[in-house]
C-alpha positions in Angstrom: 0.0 0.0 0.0 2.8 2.4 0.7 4.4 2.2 -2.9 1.0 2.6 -4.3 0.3 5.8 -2.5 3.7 7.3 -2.9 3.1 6.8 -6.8 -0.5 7.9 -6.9 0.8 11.2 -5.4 3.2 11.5 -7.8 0.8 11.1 -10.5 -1.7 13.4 -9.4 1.0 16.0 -8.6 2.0 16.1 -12.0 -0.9 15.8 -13.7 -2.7 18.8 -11.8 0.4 21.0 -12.9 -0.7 20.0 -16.5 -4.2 21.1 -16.0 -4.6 24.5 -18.4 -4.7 27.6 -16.3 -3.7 27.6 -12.5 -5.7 27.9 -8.9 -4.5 31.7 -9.4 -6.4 32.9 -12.2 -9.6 31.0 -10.7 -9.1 32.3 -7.7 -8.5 36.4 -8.6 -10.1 36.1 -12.3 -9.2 37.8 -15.4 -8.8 41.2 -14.3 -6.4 40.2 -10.9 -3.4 42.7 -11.0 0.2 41.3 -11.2 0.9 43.0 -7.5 -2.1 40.5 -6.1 -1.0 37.7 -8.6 2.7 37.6 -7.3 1.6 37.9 -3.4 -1.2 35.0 -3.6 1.6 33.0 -5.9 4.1 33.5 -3.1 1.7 32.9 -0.3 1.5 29.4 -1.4 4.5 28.8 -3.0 3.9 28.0 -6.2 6.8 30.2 -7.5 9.1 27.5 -5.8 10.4 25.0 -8.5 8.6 22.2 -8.4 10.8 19.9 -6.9 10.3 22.2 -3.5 6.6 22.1 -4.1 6.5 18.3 -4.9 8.9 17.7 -2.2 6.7 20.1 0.9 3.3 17.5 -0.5 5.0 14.5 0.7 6.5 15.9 3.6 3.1 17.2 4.9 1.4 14.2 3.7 3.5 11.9 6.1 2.7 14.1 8.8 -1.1 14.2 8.2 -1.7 17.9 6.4 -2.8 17.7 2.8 -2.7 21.8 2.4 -5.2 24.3 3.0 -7.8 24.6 -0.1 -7.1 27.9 -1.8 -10.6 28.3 -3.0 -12.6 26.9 0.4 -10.1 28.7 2.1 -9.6 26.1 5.3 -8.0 22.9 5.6 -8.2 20.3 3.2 -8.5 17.5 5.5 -11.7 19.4 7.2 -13.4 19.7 4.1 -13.1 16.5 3.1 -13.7 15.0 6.5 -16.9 16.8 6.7 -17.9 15.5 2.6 -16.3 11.9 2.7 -19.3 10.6 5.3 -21.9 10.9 2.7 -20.0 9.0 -0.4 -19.4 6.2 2.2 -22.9 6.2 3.0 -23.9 6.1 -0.5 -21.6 3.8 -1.5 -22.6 1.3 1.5 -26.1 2.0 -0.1 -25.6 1.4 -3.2 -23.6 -2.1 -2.3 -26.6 -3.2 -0.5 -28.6 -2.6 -3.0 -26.5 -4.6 -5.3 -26.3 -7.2 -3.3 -30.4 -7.3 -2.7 -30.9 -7.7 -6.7 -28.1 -9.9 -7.2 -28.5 -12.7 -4.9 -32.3 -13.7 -5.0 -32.2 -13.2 -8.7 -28.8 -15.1 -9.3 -30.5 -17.9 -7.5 -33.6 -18.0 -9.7 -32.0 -18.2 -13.1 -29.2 -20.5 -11.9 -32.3 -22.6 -10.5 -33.9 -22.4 -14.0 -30.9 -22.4 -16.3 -31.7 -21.8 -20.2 -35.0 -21.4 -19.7 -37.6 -17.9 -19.5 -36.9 -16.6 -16.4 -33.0 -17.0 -16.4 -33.0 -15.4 -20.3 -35.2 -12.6 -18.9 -33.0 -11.5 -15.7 -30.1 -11.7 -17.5 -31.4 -9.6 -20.4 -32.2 -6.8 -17.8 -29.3 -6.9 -16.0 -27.3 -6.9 -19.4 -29.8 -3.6 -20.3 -28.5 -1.7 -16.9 -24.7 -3.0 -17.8 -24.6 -1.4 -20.4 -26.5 2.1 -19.7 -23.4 4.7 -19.0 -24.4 6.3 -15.5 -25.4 9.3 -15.9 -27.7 8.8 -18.5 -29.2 6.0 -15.6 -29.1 8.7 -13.0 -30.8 11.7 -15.6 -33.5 8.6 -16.4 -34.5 8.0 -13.0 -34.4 11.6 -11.6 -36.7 12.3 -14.4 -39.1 9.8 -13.9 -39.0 9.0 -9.9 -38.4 12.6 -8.5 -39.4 14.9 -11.7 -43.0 13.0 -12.7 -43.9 10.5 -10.4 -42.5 12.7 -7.3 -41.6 9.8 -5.1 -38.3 11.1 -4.4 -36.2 14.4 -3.9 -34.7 15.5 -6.9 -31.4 16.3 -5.1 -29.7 17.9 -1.9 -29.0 15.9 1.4 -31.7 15.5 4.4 -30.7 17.0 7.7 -31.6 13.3 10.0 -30.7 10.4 8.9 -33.8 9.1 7.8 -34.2 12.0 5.4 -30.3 11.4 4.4 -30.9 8.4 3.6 -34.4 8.9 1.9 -32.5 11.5 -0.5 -29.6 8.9 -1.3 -32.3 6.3 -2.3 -32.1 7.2 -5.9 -28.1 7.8 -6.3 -27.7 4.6 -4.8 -30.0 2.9 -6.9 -28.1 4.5 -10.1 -24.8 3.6 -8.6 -26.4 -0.1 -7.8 -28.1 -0.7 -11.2 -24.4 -1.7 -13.2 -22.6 -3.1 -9.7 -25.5 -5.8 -9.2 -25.8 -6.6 -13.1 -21.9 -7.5 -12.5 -22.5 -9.5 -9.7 -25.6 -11.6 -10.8 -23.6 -12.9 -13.7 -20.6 -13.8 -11.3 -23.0 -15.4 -8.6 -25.3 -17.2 -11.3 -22.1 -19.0 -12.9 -20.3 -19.7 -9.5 -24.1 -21.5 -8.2 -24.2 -23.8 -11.5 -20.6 -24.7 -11.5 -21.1 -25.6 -8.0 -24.5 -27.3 -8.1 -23.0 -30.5 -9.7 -20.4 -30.4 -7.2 -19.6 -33.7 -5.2 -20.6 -32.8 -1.8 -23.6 -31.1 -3.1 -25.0 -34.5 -4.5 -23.8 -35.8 -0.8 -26.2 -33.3 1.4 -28.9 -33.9 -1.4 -28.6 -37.8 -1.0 -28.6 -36.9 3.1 -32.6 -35.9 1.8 -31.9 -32.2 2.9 -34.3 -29.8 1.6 -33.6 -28.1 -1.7 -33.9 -24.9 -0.1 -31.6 -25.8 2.4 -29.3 -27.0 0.1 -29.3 -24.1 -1.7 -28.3 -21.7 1.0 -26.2 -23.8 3.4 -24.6 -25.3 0.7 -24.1 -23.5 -2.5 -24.7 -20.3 -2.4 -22.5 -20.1 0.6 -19.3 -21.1 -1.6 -20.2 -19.5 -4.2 -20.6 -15.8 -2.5 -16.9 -16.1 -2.0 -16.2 -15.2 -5.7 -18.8 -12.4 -5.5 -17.0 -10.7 -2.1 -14.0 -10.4 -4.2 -15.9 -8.6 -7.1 -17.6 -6.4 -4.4 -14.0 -5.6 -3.4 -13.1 -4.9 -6.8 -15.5 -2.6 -7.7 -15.8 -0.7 -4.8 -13.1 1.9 -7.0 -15.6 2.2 -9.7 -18.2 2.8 -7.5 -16.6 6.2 -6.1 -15.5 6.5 -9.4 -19.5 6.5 -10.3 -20.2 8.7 -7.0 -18.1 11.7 -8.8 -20.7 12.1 -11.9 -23.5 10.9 -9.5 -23.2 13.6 -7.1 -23.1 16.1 -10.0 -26.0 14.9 -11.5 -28.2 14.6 -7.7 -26.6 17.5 -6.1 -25.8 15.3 -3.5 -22.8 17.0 -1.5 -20.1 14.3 -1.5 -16.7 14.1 -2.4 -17.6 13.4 -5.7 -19.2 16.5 -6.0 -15.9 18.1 -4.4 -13.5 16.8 -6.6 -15.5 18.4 -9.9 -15.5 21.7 -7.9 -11.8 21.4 -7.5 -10.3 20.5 -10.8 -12.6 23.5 -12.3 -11.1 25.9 -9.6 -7.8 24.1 -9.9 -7.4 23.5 -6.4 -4.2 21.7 -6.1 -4.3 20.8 -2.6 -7.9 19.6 -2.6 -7.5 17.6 -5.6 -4.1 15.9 -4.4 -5.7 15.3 -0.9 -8.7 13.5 -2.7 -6.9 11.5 -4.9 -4.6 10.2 -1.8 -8.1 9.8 0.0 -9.8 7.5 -1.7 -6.7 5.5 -3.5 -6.0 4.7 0.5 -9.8 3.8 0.9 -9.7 2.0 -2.2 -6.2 0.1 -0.4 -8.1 -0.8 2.5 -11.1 -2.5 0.9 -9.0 -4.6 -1.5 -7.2 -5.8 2.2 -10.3 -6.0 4.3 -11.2 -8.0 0.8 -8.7 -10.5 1.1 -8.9 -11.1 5.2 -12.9 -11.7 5.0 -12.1 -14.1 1.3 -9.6 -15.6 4.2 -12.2 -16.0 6.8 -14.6 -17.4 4.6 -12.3 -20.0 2.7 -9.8 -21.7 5.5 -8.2 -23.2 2.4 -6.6 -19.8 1.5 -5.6 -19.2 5.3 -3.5 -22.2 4.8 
């Protein structure tokens, strides 16, 4: 994990000096004078070569400062402490939800393989695949919260029932193309093990079907899908940044797009470090719970 940080910041710290203009000119505007250019340019340092700059990022980093935002004007790691709390509560949502369309339906059209109810799940699932993300989250905003008027059509709740009421439809749009993902992964790991040896022992034992479905193989075959949950939790606050935009919802997501267009350096580099190290901890959290749930591994 540490070599992949180190080399995610110097990634982003490169490529946010290649963004066109500067945090400067979106900070003062067109008309700033050179006197107020040159004193906010030396107030945070960005007339030091950029070895200096590069090499002040890291060394705050280790010690836990990211840099204070130019444009929020406070500290980087308060802004984004007080925004990170709702993209992990809408991409917790937004798994659950995944996981609530994926598994009873992965269990239907295993259970009735190549025939009308296994091609028509799988056709739906393959329609939500492929829809890109924001055109599901426009569809849905339209039709749920502008027409039918079920559901907010953006903004965050003050309690958390009203949180989590306004998160419903985000989540669902982050859920849609996640759960698709991990019906087909589920449905192919329950048929490959169905014919599986000690499956044809606990059905010759006369155990229920039912109870050999559940207890038996749909509890070896969620092992493949914790590892694509794992795997896609990146994508997933990858999805939260267009998301956000599109539901107003006030997340990091939403923070990052309001940084890169007022190319604020610090903010951007914080986030990227942020969620790369979130992203870190799932894939390990990942591996310990595929450990837990398959001894085999552990040994």
């Amino acid at each position: 994990m540490v070599p992949t940080l180190l080399s995610i910041g110097v990634i982003v710290f490169a490529l946010t000096r290649f963004l066109p203009g500067g945090p400067i000119a979106a900070l003062l505007g067109d008309k700033a004078t050179d006197e107020a250019i040159a004193r906010i340019t030396a107030q945070y340092g960005f007339d030091k070569p950029l070895i200096i700059q590069f090499w002040k990022f890291i060394n705050l980093a280790l010690h836990g400062d990211l840099g204070e935002s130019i444009a929020y004007r406070m500290p980087a790691m308060r802004l984004i402490g007080d925004r990170l709390p709702v993209t992990l509560t809408l991409t917790g949502l937004a798994v659950l939800i995944a996981l609530a369309f994926a598994i009873p339906l992965a269990m239907v059209a295993a259970s009735h393989q190549n025939r009308w109810p296994d091609f028509l799940i799988r056709g739906l699932f393959q329609i939500g695949l492929s829809s890109p993300i924001f055109y599901v989250g426009l569809l849905l905003l339209t039709v749920f919260a502008a027409g039918w008027r079920l559901f907010p059509v953006g903004g965050y709740g003050d309690t958390l029932p009203e949180k989590l009421y306004h998160l419903v439809l985000p989540a669902l749009t982050l859920a849609l193309s996640l759960s698709a993902v991990l019906m087909r992964s589920l449905r192919g790991a329950i048929l490959a093990i169905m014919n599986a040896e000690f499956v044809d022992f606990a059905r010759a034992k006369g155990l229920p079907p039912s109870s050999v479905l559940v207890r038996h193989i749909l509890r070896n075959a969620v092992i493949s899908t914790v590892t694509i949950v794992g795997l896609h939790i990146g994508e997933l606050l990858g999805g939260a940044v267009i998301t956000e935009t599109v539901f107003a919802v006030p997340g990091v997501g939403r923070l990052m797009v309001d940084s890169i267009f007022a190319r604020d350096y610090p903010v951007i580099q914080a986030l990227t470090l942020c969620l790369a190290l979130l992203v870190s901890l799932t894939f390990l959290a990942t591996d310990l719970l595929h450990m837990a749930l398959d001894p085999r591994i552990a040994r």
